[in-house]
C-alpha positions as CSV (number, residue, x, y, z in Angstrom):
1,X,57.1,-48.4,-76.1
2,X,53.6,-47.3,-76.3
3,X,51.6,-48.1,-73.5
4,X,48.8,-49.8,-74.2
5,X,46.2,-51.3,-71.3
6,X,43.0,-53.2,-71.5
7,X,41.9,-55.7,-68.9
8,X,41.7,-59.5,-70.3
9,X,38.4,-61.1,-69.5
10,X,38.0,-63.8,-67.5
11,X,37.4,-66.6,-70.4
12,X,41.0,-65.3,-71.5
13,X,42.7,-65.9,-68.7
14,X,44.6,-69.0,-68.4
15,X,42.2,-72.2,-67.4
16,X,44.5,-72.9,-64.1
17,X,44.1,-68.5,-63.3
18,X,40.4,-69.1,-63.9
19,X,39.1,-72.2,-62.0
20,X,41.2,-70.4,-59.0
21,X,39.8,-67.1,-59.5
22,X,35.9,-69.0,-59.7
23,X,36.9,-71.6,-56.4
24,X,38.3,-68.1,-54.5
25,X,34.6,-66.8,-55.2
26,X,32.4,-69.7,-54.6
27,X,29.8,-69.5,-51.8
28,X,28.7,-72.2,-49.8
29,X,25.3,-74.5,-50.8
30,X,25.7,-76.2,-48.0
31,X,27.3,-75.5,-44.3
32,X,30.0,-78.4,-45.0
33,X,30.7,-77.0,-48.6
34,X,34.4,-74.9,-48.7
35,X,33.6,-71.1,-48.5
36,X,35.9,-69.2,-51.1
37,X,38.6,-66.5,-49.6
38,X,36.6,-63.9,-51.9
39,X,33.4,-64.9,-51.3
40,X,32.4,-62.5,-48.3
41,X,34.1,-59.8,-50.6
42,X,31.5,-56.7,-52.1
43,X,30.6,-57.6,-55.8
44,X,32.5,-54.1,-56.3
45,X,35.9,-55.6,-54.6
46,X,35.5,-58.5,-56.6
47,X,34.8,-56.6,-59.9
48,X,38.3,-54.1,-59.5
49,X,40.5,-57.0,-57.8
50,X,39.3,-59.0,-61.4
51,X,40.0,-55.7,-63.6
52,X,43.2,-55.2,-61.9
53,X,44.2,-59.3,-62.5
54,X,43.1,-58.9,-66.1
55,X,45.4,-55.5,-66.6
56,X,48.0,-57.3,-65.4
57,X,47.5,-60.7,-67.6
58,X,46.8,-58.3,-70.5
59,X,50.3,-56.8,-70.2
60,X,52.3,-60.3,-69.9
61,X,50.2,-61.6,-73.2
62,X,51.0,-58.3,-74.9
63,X,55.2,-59.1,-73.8
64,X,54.7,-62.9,-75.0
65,X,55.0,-63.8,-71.8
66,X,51.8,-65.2,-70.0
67,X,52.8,-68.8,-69.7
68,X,49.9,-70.8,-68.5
69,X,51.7,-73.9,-67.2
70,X,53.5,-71.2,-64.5
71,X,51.4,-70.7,-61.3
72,X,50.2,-67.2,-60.7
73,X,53.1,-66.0,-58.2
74,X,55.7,-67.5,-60.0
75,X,55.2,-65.0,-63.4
76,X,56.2,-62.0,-61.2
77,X,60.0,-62.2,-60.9
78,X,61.3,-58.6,-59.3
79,X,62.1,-57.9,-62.8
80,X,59.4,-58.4,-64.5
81,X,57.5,-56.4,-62.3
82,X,60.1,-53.1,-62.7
83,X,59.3,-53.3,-66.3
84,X,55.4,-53.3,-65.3
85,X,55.8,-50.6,-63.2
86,X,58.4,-48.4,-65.7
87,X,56.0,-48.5,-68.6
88,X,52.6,-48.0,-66.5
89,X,54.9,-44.5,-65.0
90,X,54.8,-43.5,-68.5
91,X,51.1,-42.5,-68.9
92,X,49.6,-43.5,-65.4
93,X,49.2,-42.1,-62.4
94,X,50.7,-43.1,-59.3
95,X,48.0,-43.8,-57.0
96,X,46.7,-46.2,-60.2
97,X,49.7,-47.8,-60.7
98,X,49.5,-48.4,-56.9
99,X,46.0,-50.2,-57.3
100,X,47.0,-52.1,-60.2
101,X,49.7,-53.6,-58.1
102,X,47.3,-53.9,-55.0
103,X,44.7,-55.5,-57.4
104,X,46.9,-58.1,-58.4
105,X,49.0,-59.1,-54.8
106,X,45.4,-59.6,-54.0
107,X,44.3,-61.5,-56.6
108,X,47.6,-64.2,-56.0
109,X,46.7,-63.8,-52.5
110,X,43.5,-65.3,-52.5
111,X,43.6,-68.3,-56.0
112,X,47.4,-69.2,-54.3
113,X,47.2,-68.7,-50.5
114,X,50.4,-70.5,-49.8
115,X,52.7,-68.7,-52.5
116,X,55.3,-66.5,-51.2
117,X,54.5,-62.7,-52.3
118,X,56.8,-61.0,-50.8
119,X,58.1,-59.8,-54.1
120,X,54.4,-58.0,-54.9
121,X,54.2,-57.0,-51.3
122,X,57.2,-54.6,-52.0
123,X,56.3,-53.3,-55.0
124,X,52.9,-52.7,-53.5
125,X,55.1,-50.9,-50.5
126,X,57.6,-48.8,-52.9
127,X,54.7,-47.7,-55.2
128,X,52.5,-46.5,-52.6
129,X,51.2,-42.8,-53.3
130,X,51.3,-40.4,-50.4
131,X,47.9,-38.5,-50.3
132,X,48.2,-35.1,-51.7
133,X,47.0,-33.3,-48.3
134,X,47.5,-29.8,-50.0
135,X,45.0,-30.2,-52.6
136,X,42.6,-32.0,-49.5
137,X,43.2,-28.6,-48.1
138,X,42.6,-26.3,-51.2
139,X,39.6,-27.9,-51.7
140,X,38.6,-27.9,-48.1
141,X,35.1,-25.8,-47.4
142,X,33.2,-26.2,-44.8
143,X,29.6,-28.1,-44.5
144,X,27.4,-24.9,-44.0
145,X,29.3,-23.0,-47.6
146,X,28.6,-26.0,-49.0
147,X,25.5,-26.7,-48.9
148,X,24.7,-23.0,-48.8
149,X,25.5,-23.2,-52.5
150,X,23.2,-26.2,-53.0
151,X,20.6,-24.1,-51.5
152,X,21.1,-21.5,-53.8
153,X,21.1,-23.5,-56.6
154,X,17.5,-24.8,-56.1
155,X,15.8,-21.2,-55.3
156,X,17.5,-20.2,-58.7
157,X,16.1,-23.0,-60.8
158,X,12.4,-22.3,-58.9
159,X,12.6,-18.6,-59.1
160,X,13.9,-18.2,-62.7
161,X,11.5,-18.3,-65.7
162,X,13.3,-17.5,-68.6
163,X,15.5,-20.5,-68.7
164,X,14.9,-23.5,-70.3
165,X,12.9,-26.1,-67.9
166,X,15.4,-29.1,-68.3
167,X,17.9,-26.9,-67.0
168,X,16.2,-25.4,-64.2
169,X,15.4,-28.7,-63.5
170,X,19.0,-29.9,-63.7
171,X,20.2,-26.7,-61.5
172,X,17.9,-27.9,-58.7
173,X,18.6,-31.6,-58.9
174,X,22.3,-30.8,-58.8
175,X,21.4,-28.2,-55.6
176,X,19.7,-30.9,-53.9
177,X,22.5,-33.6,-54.6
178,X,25.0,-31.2,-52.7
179,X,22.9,-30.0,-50.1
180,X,22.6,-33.7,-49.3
181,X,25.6,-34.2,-49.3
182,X,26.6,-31.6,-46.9
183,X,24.3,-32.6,-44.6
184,X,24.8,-36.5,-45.2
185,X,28.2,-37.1,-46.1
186,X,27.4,-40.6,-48.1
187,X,29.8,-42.0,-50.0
188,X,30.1,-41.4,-53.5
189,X,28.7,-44.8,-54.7
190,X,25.5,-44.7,-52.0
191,X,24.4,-41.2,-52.4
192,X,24.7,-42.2,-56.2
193,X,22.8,-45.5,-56.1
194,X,19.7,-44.0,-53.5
195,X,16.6,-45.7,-54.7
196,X,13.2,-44.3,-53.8
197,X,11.2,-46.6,-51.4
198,X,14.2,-48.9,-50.3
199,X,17.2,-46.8,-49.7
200,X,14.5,-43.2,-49.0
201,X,11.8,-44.3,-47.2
202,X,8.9,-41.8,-45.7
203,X,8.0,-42.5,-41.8
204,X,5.2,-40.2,-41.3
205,X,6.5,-36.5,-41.8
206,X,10.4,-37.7,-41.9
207,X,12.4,-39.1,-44.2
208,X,15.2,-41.4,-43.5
209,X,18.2,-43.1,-45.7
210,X,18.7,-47.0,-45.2
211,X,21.3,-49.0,-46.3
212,X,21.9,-52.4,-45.9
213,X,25.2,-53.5,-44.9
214,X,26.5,-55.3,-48.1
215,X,25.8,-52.1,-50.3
216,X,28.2,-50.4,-47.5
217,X,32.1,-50.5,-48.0
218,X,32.3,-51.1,-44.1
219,X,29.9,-53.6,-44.2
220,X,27.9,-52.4,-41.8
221,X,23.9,-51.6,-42.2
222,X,23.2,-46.9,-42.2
223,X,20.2,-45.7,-41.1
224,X,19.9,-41.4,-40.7
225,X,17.3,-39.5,-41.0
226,X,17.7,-36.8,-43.5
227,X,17.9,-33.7,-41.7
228,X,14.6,-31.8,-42.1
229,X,15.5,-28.6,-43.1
230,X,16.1,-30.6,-46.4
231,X,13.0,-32.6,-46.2
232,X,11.0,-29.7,-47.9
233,X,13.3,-29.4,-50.7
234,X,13.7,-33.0,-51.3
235,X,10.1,-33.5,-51.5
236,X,9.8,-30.7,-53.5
237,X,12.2,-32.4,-56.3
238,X,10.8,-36.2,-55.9
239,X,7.2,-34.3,-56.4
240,X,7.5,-31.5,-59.3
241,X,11.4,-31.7,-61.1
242,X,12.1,-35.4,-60.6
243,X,8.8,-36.4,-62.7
244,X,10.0,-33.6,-65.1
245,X,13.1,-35.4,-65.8
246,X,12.3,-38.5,-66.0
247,X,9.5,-37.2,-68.9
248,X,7.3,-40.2,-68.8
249,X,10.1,-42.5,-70.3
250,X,11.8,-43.5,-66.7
251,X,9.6,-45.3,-64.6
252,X,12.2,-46.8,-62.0
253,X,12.9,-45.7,-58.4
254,X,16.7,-44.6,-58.5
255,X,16.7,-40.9,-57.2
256,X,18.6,-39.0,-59.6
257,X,17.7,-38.8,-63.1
258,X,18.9,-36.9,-66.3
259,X,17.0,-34.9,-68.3
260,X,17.0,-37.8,-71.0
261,X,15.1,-39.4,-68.7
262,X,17.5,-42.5,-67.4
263,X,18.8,-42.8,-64.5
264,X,22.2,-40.6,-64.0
265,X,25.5,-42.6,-64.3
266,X,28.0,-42.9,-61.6
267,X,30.8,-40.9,-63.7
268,X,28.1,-38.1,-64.5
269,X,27.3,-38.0,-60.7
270,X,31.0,-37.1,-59.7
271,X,31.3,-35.1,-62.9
272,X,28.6,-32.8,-62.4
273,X,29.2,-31.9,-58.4
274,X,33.1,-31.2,-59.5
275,X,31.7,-29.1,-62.7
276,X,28.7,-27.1,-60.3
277,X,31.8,-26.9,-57.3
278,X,34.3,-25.5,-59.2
279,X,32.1,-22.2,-61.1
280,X,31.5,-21.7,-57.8
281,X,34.6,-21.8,-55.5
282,X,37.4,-21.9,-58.6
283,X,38.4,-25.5,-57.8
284,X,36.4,-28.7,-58.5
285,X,35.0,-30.8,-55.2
286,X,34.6,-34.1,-56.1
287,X,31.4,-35.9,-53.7
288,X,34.0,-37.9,-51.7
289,X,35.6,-34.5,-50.3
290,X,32.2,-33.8,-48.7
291,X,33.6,-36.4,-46.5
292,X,36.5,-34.4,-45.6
293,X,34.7,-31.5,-45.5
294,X,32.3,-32.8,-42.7
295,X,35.2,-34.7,-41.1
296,X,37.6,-31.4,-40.6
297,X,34.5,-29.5,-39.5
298,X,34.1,-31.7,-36.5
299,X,37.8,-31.9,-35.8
300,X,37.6,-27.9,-35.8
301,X,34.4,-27.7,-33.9
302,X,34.5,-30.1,-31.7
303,X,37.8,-31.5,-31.4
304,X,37.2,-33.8,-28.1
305,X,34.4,-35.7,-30.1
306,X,36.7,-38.1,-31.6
307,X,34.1,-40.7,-32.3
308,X,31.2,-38.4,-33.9
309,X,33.8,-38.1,-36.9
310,X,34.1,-41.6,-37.1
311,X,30.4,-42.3,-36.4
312,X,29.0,-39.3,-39.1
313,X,31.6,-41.0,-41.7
314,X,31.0,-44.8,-41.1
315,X,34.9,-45.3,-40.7
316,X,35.7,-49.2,-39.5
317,X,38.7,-47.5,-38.3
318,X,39.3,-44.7,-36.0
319,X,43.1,-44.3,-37.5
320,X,41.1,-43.2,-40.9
321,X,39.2,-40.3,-38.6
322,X,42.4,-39.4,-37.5
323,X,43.8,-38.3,-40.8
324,X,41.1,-35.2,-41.0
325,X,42.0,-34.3,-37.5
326,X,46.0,-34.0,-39.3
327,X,44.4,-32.0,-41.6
328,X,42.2,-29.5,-39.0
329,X,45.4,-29.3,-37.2
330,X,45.2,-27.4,-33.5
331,X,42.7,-24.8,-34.5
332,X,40.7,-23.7,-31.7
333,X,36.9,-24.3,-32.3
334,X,34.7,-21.4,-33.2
335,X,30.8,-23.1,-33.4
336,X,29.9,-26.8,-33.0
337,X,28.9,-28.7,-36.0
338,X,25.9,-29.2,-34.3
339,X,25.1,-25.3,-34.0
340,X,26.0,-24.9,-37.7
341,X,23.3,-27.4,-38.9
342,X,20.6,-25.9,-36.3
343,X,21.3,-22.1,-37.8
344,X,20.9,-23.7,-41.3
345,X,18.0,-25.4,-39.9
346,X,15.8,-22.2,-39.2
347,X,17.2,-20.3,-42.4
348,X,15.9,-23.3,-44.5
349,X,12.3,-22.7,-42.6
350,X,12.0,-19.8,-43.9
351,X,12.2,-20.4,-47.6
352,X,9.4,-20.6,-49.9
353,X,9.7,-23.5,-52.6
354,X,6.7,-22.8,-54.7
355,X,7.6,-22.1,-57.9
356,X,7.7,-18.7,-59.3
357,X,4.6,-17.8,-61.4
């Protein structure tokens, strides 16, 4: 069979799935009022545990066999999930078929606390996608070549004249976008979503990145200064190519703007740093191996300094550090990270960002 996948909306699920699924997510008016189990959840957890739910419900309805007098746990006999999981194998990955399952023992975990999932827990277990650490390592490159690149992409755009100007001014947007996120290994989503003015804010000649704690997957509030052999170049784009792009049409504050003059998507963010990464070094880097690539360098570098990795990354868990320091292995370390940053410090002091004439 075919597969075919949509996730049903919410006013299709069944009414019992969907007064749960609201109660779950109900925050309290008052301090006697019931807090729901997904209420302290990030809108984002909320949105891809109700995707994954509505996959799920999609692909029972589609079988004949989303019976809305059944509670939630009880429609997901060991059998009926092997089907699920045979014909998602057919045209899915693995590590999505693993969140589609995650998404949905989630889901039952939190509108039907007391059912017994051990059943989803597993197929959550057997499904479970081993990360592909020799593709982490092909597309491993250290902080310094990275951003290296970046830089190079910006004095291009500002020293070539016979290009087009809305692609010089994508080349250095793109630059800067890397260079940053060498130097401040965000993750994908908040380097994405940086607004001028609330999450880039001036303090006299610096310029520092805050973010409040519920826009952060670990919860917890960031606030780094962006290091200031970048500060020229990022004023440099906010000042002369960001106005360029956003063409008089985009009057917003998000940071990174297409030459249509809207604010760049999420998708186009990862799509162009894989595009740019891959000319360059024959395989595509998406941003969230920046991550790993400022991780590894510590773990190489500076091996005893367990908690900077953690620290620089804004892991909750120091078991997640540990996987880069599986990946950097027992090298010896050649430079600190530190050192690294300071050389590219002084190189960036010397270069001249007016633009050509």
């Amino acid at each position: 069979m075919t597969w075919t996948s949509r996730a049903l909306p919410v006013e299709e699920w069944p009414e019992a799935d969907r007064t749960l699924w609201q109660k779950a997510c109900a925050s309290a008016d008052d301090f006697l009022d019931e807090v729901g189990i997904a209420s302290t959840w990030r809108p984002a957890t909320r949105r891809n545990v109700q995707e994954g739910y509505g996959h799920a419900l999609f692909w029972l309805r589609r079988h004949g066999e989303l019976d809305p007098t059944l509670a939630p746990s009880s429609r997901w006999t060991a059998e009926r999930l092997r089907r699920y999981v045979t014909e998602m194998r057919a045209c899915l990955k693995p590590s999505t078929i693993h969140v589609r399952l995650v998404t949905l023992e989630q889901m039952v975990r939190v509108i039907e606390p007391d059912a017994d999932r051990s059943v989803l827990k597993r197929a959550k277990r057997a499904t479970h996608a081993r990360p592909d650490w020799v593709r982490k390592r092909q597309r491993l490159r250290r902080p310094d070549e990275l951003a290296d690149f970046g830089m190079e992409l910006m004095l291009d755009a500002e020293n070539t004249t016979d290009r087009k100007w809305h692609l010089r001014a994508s080349d250095f947007r793109d630059g800067l976008i890397i260079a940053m996120l060498a130097y401040v290994p965000l993750r994908h989503r908040n380097m994405h979503g940086l607004e001028i003015g609330r999450h880039l804010v001036r303090r006299g000649v610096a310029w520092w990145i805050t973010i409040p704690g519920e826009e952060m997957k670990n919860h917890r509030p960031l606030e780094v200064e962006v290091p200031r052999f970048v500060v020229d170049a990022l004023e440099r784009y906010i000042e002369h190519w960001r106005p360029m792009l956003c063409r008089g049409r985009y009057t917003g504050t998000r940071l990174w703007v297409t030459f249509y003059g809207k604010p760049l998507k999420y998708k186009a963010f990862g799509h162009q740093v894989q595009t740019r990464t891959a000319r360059e070094f024959g395989i595509s880097i998406p941003p969230h191996a920046f991550r790993d690539a400022a991780a590894t360098a510590i773990a190489l570098d500076d091996p005893g300094n367990f908690a900077l990795a953690a620290s620089v990354l804004g892991h909750a868990r120091l078991a997640t550090t540990q996987r880069y320091y599986t990946i950097a292995g027992s090298h010896e370390a050649a430079t600190s990270f530190g050192q690294t940053l300071e050389r590219l410090r002084s190189e960036a002091a010397n270069l001249d960002w007016e633009p050509a004439r």
